[in-house]
C-alpha positions as CSV (number, residue, x, y, z in Angstrom):
1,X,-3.4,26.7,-70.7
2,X,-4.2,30.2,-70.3
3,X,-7.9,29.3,-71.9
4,X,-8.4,26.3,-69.1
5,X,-7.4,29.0,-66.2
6,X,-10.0,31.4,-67.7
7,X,-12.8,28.6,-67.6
8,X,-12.1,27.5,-64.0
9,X,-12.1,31.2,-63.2
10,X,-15.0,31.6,-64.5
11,X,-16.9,28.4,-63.3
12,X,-15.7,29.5,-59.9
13,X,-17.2,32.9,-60.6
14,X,-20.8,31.2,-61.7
15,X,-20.9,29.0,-58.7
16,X,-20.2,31.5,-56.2
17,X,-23.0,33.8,-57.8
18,X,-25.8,32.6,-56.3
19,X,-24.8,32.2,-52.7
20,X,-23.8,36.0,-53.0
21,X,-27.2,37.3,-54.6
22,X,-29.5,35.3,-52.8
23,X,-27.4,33.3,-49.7
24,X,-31.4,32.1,-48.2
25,X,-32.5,31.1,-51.4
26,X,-29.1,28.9,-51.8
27,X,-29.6,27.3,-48.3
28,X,-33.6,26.2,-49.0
29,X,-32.5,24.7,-52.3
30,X,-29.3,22.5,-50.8
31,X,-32.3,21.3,-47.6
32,X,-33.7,20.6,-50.6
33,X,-31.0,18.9,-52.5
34,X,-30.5,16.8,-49.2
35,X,-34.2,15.5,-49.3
36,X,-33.4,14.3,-52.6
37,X,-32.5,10.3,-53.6
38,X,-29.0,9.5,-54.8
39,X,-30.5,8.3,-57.8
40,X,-32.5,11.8,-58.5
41,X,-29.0,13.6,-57.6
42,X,-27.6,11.4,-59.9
43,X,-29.8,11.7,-63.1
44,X,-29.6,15.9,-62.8
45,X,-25.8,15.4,-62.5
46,X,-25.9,13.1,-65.9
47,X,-28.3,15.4,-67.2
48,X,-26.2,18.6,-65.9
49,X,-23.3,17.3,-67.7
50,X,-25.0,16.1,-70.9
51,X,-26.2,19.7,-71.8
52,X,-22.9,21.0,-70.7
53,X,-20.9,18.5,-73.2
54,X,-23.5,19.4,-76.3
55,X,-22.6,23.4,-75.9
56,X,-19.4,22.8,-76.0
57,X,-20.0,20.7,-79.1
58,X,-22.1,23.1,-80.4
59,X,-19.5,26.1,-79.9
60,X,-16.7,24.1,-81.4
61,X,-18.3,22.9,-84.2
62,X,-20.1,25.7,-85.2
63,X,-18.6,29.0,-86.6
64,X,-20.4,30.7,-83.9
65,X,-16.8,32.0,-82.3
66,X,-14.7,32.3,-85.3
């Protein structure tokens, strides 16, 4: 439990990042999410959370963190 608290902390951490570095930058890239089809929102997402399921993989199955 304590290492699922530490991830959400964490993910919170990385997704408020970039509205605090660069808060114009963050606001042209979400017009330009909105411009975007459903389906093109929809392949990143699958691709988003492909990459994200293979490092996790990765760093489970490899000695990397032992």
């Amino acid at each position: 439990m304590k290492i699922l608290i530490t991830l959400i902390g964490l993910v919170f951490v990385l997704e408020g990042l970039p509205y605090v570095v660069s808060p114009e930058g963050m606001q042209r890239w979400l017009r330009q999410l909105l411009e975007m089809k459903p389906e093109q929102l929809r392949a990143v997402g699958a691709i988003a959370m492909a990459a994200g399921f293979l490092l996790v993989f990765i760093g489970q199955k490899s000695g990397l963190f032992s």
